[in-house]
C-alpha positions, -999 to +999 in steps of 0.1 A: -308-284-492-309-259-467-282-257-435-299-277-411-275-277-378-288-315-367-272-336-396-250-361-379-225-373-403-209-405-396-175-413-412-167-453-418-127-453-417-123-419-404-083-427-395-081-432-434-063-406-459-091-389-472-114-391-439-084-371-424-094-337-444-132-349-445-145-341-413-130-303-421-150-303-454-180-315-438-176-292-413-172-260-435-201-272-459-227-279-425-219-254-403-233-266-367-232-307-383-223-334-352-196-358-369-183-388-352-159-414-367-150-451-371-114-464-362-101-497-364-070-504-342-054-463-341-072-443-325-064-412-347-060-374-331-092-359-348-113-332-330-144-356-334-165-381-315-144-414-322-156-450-316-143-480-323-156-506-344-141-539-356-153-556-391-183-575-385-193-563-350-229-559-353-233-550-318-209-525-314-222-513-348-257-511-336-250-492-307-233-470-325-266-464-351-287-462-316-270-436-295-256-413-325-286-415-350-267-407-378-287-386-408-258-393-431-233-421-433-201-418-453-184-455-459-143-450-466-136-483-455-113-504-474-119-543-477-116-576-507-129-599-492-167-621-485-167-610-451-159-571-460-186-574-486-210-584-461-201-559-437-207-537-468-246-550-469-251-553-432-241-514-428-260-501-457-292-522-439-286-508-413-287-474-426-317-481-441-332-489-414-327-458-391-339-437-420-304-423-433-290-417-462-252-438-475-226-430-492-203-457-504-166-446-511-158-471-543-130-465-566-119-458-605-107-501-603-147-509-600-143-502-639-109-514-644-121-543-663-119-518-696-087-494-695-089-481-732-112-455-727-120-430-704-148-434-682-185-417-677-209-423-645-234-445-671-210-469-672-219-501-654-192-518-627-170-543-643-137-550-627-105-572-636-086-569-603-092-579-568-098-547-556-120-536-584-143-568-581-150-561-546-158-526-550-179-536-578-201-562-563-209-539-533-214-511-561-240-537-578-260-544-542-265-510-534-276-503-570-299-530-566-315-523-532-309-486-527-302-469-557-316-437-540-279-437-525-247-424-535-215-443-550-185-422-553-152-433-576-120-417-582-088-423-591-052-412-578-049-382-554-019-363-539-011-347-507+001-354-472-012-379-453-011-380-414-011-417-410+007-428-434+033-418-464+013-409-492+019-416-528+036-377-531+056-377-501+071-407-509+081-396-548+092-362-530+112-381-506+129-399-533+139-366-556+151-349-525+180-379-523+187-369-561+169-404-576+158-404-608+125-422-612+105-439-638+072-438-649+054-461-675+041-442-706+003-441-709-012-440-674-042-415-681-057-400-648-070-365-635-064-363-601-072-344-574-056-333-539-067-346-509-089-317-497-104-310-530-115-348-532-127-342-494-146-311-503-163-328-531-177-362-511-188-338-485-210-319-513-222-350-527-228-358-484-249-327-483-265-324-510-277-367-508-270-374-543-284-406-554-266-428-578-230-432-595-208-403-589-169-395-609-149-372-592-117-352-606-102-331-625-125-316-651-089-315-674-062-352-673-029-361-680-002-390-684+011-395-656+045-390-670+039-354-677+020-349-643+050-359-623+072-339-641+053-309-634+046-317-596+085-322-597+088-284-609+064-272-584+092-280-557+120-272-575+133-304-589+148-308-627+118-324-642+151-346-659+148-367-628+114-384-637+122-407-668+097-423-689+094-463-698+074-481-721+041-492-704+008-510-710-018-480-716-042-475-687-070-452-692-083-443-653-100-410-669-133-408-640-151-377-657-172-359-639-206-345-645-236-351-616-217-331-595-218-295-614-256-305-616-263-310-578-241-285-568-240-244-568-202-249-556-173-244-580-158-277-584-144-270-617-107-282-610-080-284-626-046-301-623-030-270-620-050-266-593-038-295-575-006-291-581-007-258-566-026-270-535+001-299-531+025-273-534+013-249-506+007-279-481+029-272-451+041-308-443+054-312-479+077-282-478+106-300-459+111-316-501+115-279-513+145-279-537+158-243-522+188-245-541 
C-alpha cells in the first residue's frame, strides 16, 4: 500500500505500555498519518490528539468516530469481563460502519488452553484462564463477522514503560539491591522489546492485514536462560537468577503472515532485544558499573 498522508490512525488505550512507542512507529511507517488516542482516567503526555473515553460510552465514542473519521483503528485496550466484551463488539461495529479497517490487540493466553506446544497462526482460540477466555471470545466475533480484520497475539515483552514499572525494570530493580531471583524451569517464549513489538503492529496497521497475526522473535528461549543473559547485558553475575522446578509452559507465538505482507525486516532475534533493552536510556540507572 502506497504512503497516503490522510490515514488517521486511532489508538484504543493509547496511555498503555505498548501504545506509548506506537504512535512513533506509526508515525515513521506513515509519514504525514493524523493519530489521535484513547485515555481512560490519565491523561498521558503524548504529542497526539488525546480524547477521553470511558468503557461503554457510546456517545462519547461516536463522536469520536464522527469528528476524527478514523481510516484505521488499533484496539490495546485491556478488559475480562461481559461488559468489556461488548464494548469489544460495539467498537468493531462501529468501525465497520464508518468504513475502517480494526485491529484487535489479543494475546498469546487466547491459546493458553494448550501449553505443550508451540503455537502457529492456524490455530483456533481456546483459552484456560480468565484473561485468555475473554480475549478469545472477542477473537471468535470478529472472526465471525469481520474476518477481513486483523487479530494480533504475542507474548512477553521487555523495556521501559512510562506509566508504569514494567516487567524489566522491576527484575533490574531487584538485581541492583544484590537479590537473587528465581525462575521456574520451562517457561518457553520469544519475546520482543517494546518498540520492536510497536514497529510490527504498526506494519500489520499499514499494510491492513486480515486475519490471525503471531508476533516475536523468529528464534525462543526458556525463560531461565533469557534472564540470565538480559542479567549480563547490564552487568550482573547471571549467578543471581536461580532456577526452580516449574510446570512447562509453552507461549512459543511463531510468526509467519507478517514476512508475507511485509517488505520490512522483521526477522528478530532475542539478541536483538536484549540489545535494544540494553541501549534504552531509562534502564541505564540498573547498569552494574562495577
Amino acid at each position: 500500500m502506497p504512503i497516503n498522508q490522510k490515514h488517521r490512525y486511532l489508538i484504543l488505550g493509547a496511555s498503555s505500555w505498548v501504545g506509548h512507542y506506537l504512535i512513533a512507529a506509526l508515525q515513521r511507517r506513515s509519514p504525514g498519518c493524523q493519530i489521535a488516542g484513547t485515555y481512560h482516567k490519565h491523561r498521558p503526555n503524548l504529542d497526539i490528539r488525546l480524547l477521553p473515553l470511558s468503557s461503554m460510552d457510546s456517545d462519547a465514542a461516536h463522536v469520536i468516530f464522527v469528528d476524527f473519521k478514523p481510516t484505521v483503528t488499533i484496539n490495546l485496550l485491556r478488559g475480562e469481563t461481559d461488559q468489556d466484551f461488548e464494548w469489544h463488539r460495539y467498537l468493531m461495529k462501529k468501525v465497520s460502519n464508518y468504513g475502517g479497517y480494526y485491529l484487535f490487540g489479543s494475546s498469546s493466553n487466547a491459546v493458553d488452553f494448550n501449553l505443550d506446544q508451540p503455537h502457529n497462526e492456524s490455530e483456533p482460540s481456546k483459552a484456560q484462564s480468565a484473561y485468555g477466555m475473554f480475549k478469545s471470545r472477542c477473537e471468535e466475533e470478529l472472526l465471525a463477522e469481520f474476518p477481513n480484520y486483523g487479530i494480533i497475539r504475542f507474548a512477553a515483552i521487555h523495556g521501559w514503560a512510562p506509566n508504569r514499572l514494567s516487567r524489566t525494570e522491576e527484575f533490574l530493580l531487584e538485581l541492583s539491591k544484590g537479590s537473587t531471583l528465581s525462575f521456574p524451569r520451562g517457561i518457553i517464549q520469544n519475546r520482543l522489546s517494546d518498540r520492536m513489538l510497536a514497529t510490527m503492529i504498526a506494519e500489520i496497521a499499514f499494510c491492513r492485514g486480515d486475519g490471525i497475526y503471531h508476533l516475536g522473535t523468529i528464534d525462543h528461549s526458556d525463560e531461565v536462560d533469557f534472564r540470565r543473559r538480559l542479567a549480563q547485558a547490564f552487568g550482573y553475575h547471571p549467578d543471581q537468577i536461580q532456577e526452580t522446578a516449574g510446570t512447562p509452559c509453552n507461549l512459543l507465538m511463531i510468526p509467519n503472515k507478517i514476512f508475507e505482507i511485509s517488505q520490512m525486516d522483521l526477522r528478530f532475534s532475542e539478541s536483538d532485544t536484549i540489545s535494544e533493552v540494553a541501549k534504552t536510556p531509562e534502564l541505564h540507572r540498573y547498569l552494574n558499573r562495577l
